[in-house]
C-alpha positions as CSV (number, residue, x, y, z in Angstrom):
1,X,81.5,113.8,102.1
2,X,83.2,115.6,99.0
3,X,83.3,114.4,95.5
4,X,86.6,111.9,94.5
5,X,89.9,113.3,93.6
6,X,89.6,114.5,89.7
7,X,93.4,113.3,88.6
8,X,95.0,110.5,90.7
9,X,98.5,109.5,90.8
10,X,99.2,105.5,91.3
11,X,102.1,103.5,91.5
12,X,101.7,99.7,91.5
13,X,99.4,100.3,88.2
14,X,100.2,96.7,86.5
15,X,99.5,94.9,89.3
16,X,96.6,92.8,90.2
17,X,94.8,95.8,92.3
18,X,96.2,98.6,90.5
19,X,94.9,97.5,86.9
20,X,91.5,97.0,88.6
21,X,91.5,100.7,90.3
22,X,93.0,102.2,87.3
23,X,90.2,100.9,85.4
24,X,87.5,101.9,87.0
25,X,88.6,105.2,88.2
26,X,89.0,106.3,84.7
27,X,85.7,104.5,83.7
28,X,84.3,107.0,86.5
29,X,85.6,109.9,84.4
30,X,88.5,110.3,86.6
31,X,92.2,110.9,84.9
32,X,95.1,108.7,86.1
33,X,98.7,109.3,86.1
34,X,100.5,105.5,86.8
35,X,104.0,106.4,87.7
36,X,106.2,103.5,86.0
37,X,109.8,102.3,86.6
38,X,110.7,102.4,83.1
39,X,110.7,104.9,80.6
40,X,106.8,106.3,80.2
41,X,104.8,105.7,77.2
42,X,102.7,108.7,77.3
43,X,101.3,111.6,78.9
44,X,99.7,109.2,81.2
45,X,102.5,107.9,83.0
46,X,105.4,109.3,84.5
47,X,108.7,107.8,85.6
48,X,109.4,107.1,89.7
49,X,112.2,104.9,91.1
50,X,112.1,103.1,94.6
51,X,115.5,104.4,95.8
52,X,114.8,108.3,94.3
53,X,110.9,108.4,94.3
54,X,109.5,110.6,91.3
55,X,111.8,110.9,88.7
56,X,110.1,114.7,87.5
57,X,108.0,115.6,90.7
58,X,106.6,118.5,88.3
59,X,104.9,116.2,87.1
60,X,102.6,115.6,90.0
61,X,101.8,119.3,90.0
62,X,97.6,119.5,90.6
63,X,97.2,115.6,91.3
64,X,94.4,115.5,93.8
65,X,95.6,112.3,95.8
66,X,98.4,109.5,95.5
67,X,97.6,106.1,95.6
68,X,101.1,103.8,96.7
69,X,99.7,100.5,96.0
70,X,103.8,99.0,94.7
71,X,106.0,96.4,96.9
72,X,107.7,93.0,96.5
73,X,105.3,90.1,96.6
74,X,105.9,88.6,99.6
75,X,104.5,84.7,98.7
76,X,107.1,84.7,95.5
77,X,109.3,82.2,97.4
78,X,111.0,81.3,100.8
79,X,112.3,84.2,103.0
80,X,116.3,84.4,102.6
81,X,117.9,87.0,104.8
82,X,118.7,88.7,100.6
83,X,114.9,88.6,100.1
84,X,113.1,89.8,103.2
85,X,115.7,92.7,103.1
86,X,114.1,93.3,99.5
87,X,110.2,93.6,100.7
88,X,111.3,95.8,103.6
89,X,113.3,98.1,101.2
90,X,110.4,97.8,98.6
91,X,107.6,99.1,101.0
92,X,110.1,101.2,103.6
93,X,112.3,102.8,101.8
94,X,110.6,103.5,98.1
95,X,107.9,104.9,100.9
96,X,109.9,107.6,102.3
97,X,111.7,108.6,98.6
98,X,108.7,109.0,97.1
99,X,107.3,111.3,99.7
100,X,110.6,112.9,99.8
101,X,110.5,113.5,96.2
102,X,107.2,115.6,96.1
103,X,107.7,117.6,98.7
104,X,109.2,120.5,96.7
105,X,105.9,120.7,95.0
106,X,104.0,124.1,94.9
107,X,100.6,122.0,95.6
108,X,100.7,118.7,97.0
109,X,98.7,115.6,96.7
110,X,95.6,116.1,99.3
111,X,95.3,112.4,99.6
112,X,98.1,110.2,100.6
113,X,96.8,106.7,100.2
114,X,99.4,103.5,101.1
115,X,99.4,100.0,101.0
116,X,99.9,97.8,104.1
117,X,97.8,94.1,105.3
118,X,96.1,92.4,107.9
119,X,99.8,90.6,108.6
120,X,100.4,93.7,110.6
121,X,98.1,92.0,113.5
122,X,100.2,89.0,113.3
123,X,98.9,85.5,114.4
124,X,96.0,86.1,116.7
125,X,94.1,83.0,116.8
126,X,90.1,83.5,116.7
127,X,90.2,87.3,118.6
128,X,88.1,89.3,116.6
129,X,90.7,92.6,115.0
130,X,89.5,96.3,114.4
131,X,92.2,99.1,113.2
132,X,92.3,99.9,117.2
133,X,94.0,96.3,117.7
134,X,97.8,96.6,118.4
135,X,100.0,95.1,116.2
136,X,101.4,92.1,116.4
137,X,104.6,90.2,116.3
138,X,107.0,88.9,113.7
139,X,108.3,90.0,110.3
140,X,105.5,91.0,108.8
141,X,104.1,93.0,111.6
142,X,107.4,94.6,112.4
143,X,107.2,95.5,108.3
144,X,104.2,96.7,108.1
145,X,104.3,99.0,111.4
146,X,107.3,100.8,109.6
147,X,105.7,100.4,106.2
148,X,102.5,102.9,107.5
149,X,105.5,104.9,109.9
150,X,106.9,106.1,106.5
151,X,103.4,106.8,104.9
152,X,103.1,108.9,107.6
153,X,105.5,111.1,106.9
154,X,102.9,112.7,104.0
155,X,101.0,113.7,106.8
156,X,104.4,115.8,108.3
157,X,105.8,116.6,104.9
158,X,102.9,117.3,102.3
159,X,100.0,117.9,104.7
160,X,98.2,115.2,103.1
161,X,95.8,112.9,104.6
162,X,96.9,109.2,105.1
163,X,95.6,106.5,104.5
164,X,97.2,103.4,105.7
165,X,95.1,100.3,103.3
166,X,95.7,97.2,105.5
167,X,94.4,95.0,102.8
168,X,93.4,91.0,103.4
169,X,93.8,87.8,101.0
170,X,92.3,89.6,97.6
171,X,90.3,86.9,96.0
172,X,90.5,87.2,91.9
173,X,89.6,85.3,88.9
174,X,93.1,85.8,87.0
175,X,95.2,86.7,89.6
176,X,96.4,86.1,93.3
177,X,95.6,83.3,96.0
178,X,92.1,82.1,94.4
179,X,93.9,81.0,90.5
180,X,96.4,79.8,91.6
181,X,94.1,76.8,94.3
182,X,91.8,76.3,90.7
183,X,93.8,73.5,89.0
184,X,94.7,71.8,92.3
185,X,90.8,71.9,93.4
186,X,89.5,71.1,89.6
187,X,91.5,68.1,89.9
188,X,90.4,67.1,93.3
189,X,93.5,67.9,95.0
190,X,92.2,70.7,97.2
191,X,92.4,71.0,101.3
192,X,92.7,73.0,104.5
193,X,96.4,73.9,104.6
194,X,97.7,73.1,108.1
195,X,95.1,72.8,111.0
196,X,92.6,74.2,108.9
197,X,91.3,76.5,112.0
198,X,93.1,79.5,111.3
199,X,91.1,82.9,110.2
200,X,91.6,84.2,106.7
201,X,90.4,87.7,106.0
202,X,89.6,87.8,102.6
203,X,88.1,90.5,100.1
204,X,87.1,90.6,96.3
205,X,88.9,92.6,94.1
206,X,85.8,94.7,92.9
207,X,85.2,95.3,97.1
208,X,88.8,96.4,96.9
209,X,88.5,99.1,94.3
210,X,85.0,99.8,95.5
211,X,86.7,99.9,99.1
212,X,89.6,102.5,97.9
213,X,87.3,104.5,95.7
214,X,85.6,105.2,98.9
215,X,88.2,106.2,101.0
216,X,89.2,108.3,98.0
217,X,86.1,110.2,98.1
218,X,85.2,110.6,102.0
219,X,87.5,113.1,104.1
220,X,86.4,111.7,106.9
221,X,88.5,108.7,106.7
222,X,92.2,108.4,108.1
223,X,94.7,106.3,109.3
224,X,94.2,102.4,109.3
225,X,91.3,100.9,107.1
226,X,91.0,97.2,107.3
227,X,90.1,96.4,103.6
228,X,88.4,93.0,103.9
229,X,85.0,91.7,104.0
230,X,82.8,91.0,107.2
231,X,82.8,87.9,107.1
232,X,86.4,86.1,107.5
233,X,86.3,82.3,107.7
234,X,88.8,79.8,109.0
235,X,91.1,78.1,106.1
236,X,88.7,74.6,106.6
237,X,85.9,76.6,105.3
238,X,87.6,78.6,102.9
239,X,88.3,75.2,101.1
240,X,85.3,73.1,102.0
241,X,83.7,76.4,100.2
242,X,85.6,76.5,97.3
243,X,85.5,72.6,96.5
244,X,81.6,72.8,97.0
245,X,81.5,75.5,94.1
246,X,83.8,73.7,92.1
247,X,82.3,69.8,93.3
248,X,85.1,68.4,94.1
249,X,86.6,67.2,97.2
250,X,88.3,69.3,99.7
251,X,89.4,66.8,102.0
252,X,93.7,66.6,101.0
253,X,95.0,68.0,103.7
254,X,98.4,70.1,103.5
255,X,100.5,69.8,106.6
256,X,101.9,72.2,108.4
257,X,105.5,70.5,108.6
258,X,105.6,70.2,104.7
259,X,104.7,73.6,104.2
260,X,107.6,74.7,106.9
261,X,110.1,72.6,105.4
262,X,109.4,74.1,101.9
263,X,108.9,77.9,102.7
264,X,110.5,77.9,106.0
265,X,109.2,81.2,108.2
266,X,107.2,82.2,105.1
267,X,104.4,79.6,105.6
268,X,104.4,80.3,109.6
269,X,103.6,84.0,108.6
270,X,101.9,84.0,105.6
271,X,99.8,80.6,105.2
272,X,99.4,79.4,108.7
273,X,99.1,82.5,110.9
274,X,95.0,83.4,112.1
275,X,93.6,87.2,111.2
276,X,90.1,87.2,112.0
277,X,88.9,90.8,111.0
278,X,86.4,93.2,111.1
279,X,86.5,96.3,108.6
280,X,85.3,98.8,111.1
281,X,86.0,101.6,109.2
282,X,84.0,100.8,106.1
283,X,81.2,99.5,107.8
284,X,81.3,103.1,110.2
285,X,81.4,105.4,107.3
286,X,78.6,103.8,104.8
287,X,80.5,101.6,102.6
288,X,78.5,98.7,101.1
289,X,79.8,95.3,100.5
290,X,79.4,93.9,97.0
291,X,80.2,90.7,97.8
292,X,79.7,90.6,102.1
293,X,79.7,86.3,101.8
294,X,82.5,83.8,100.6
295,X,80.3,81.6,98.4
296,X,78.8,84.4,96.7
297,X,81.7,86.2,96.2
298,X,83.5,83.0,94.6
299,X,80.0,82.1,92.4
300,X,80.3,85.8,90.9
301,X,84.1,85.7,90.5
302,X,84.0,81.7,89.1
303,X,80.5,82.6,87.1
304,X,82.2,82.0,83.4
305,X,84.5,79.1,84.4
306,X,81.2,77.8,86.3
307,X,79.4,78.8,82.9
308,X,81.4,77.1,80.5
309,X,81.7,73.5,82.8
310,X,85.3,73.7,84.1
311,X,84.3,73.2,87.6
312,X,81.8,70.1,87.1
C-alpha cells in the first residue's frame, strides 16, 4: 500500500461528491486541480470540454491520478429519446475525449479513476451482487457497460490504472435522494415507493469520499469497486427507517403505476428496479465503514435538523 496521489485532477468538482472529495483531499494536504467547463478562476482549475476533453492537456503535466466523477443527472426528469442520448454522450463520449486529450502528455496520470453505479447490474430482485456479477439489462446497464468500456481505454492509452466507481444511492444532508424525501416525510407524507421490496444499495457521502480516498491510495485495487455500504435494505425499510428518525408516518404508499405514468422508463430503472449489493472490494482490501448501518448513518447525517427539532 503506497501513500495517496500528492496532486489530483477532478472533473465533476461542484457536484454533490466532488465538493465533498475536493474538500477533504486538500484538508489531507493534498493539491487539487478541478478541471471546469468555463473559463478557470485560478491556478487551481483548468478548462476541459465534454466533446474535446482538456482544453490545455499541459496542464495535467505531473498529476498523480484523475478522478472523472462528471455526467448528466439521470433522475432530472423523464427519459425522451433527446435526453437519454444526452447521459450517454455525457459519460461515453466526454469519457473517451478526455482520455484522448491527455494522451500526448510526457507523464501521465498513474490513476485513472471513473464514475459508473450499481444500475449497471440492472433489476436483480433479492440476489446478492459482487463486482464479479454480470451486468444486467436495460438502459442503464447497457450505459454503464460502455461508460467503464471507455474508462478503459486509460488503461490502453496512458498506462494508468482504472478504476471503474460503481457508486449506489449517495445519502446527503443537502444534496441528492435523502433532501429531497425530508419535507414530504416531515409532513407525514412519506412511503415505500412501489412494492416496497426492492433493494436499495445505499452509501453516505463521507463513506464515499472515505471509499475513493482509499482506492486512491491502495495499488492493489482495479477494475470494478462497488461503492456502497454492507448493508443494503429493501425501499419498505428504507422508509419505515427514515420516518422512525424523523417520527412520522411512513405508511403513504407511492404506486408503481403513478410513478410510470409520470417518469415513464425512468421510474422502471431508476426507482423501482432491486440492487442488493455487497462491496467486496472494500471490505477485501481493509476499508472501514463509517457509517456500516442505515439508521446510524441517517442519525449522524440528520444530527442538526434532529438537534434543532425539525423532525419531531
Amino acid at each position: 500500500m503506497t501513500a495517496a496521489p500528492d496532486i489530483v485532477a477532478l472533473t465533476g468538482a461542484s457536484g454533490l461528491i466532488g465538493s465533498a472529495l475536493r474538500a477533504a483531499l486538500a484538508q489531507a494536504g493534498h493539491p487539487v486541480l478541478s478541471l471546469v467547463r468555463r473559463t478557470p478562476g485560478g491556478p487551481d482549475e483548468a478548462e476541459w470540454s465534454p466533446e474535446r476533453g482538456v482544453i490545455q492537456p499541459q496542464r495535467l503535466e505531473g498529476i498523480a491520478a484523475l478522478v472523472h466523477l462528471a455526467g448528466e443527472n439521470i433522475a432530472a426528469g423523464r427519459w425522451s429519446r433527446r435526453r437519454m442520448d444526452a447521459i450517454r454522450r455525457s459519460r461515453i463520449d466526454a469519457t473517451l475525449a478526455l482520455v484522448d486529450s491527455l494522451s500526448p502528455l510526457r507523464t501521465s496520470p498513474t490513476a485513472f479513476l471513473c464514475a459508473s453505479a450499481v444500475d449497471i447490474y440492472g433489476d436483480r430482485g433479492a440476489d446478492w451482487l459482487t463486482e464479479q456479477s454480470e451486468p444486467g439489462r436495460g438502459f442503464l446497464p447497457d450505459v454503464c457497460q460502455a461508460w467503464e468500456a471507455a474508462a478503459r481505454t486509460a488503461r490502453e492509452k496512458l498506462g494508468a490504472r482504472v478504476v471503474h466507481l460503481r457508486f449506489g444511492v449517495v445519502l446527503a444532508a443537502t444534496g441528492g435522494m435523502l433532501a429531497r424525501l425530508l419535507l414530504p416525510f416531515r409532513l407525514g407524507l412519506g412511503g415505500p415507493v412501489g412494492s416496497g421490496r426492492q433493494y436499495l444499495s445505499w452509501i453516505s457521502l463521507a463513506d464515499v469520499v472515505g471509499a475513493v480516498q482509499h482506492t486512491l491510495r491502495d495499488e492493489r485495487i482495479a477494475g470494478p469497486v462497488n461503492v456502497v455500504s454492507p448493508t443494503p435494505v429493501t425501499n419498505r425499510e428504507f422508509a419505515r427507517t427514515l420516518g422512525r428518525i424523523l417520527h412520522r408516518p411512513a405508511v403513504l404508499r407511492v404506486p408503481a403505476t403513478l410513478l410510470r405514468l409520470v417518469l415513464g422508463r425512468l421510474a422502471d430503472e431508476a426507482l423501482l428496479a432491486s440492487s442488493r449489493v455487497r462491496p467486496a472490494v472494500l471490505l477485501d482490501t481493509g476499508y472501514a465503514f463509517r457509517h456500516p448501518q442505515l439508521e446510524g448513518a441517517l442519525r449522524a447525517l440528520l444530527a442538526h435538523r434532529l438537534a434543532n427539532g425539525e423532525g419531531a
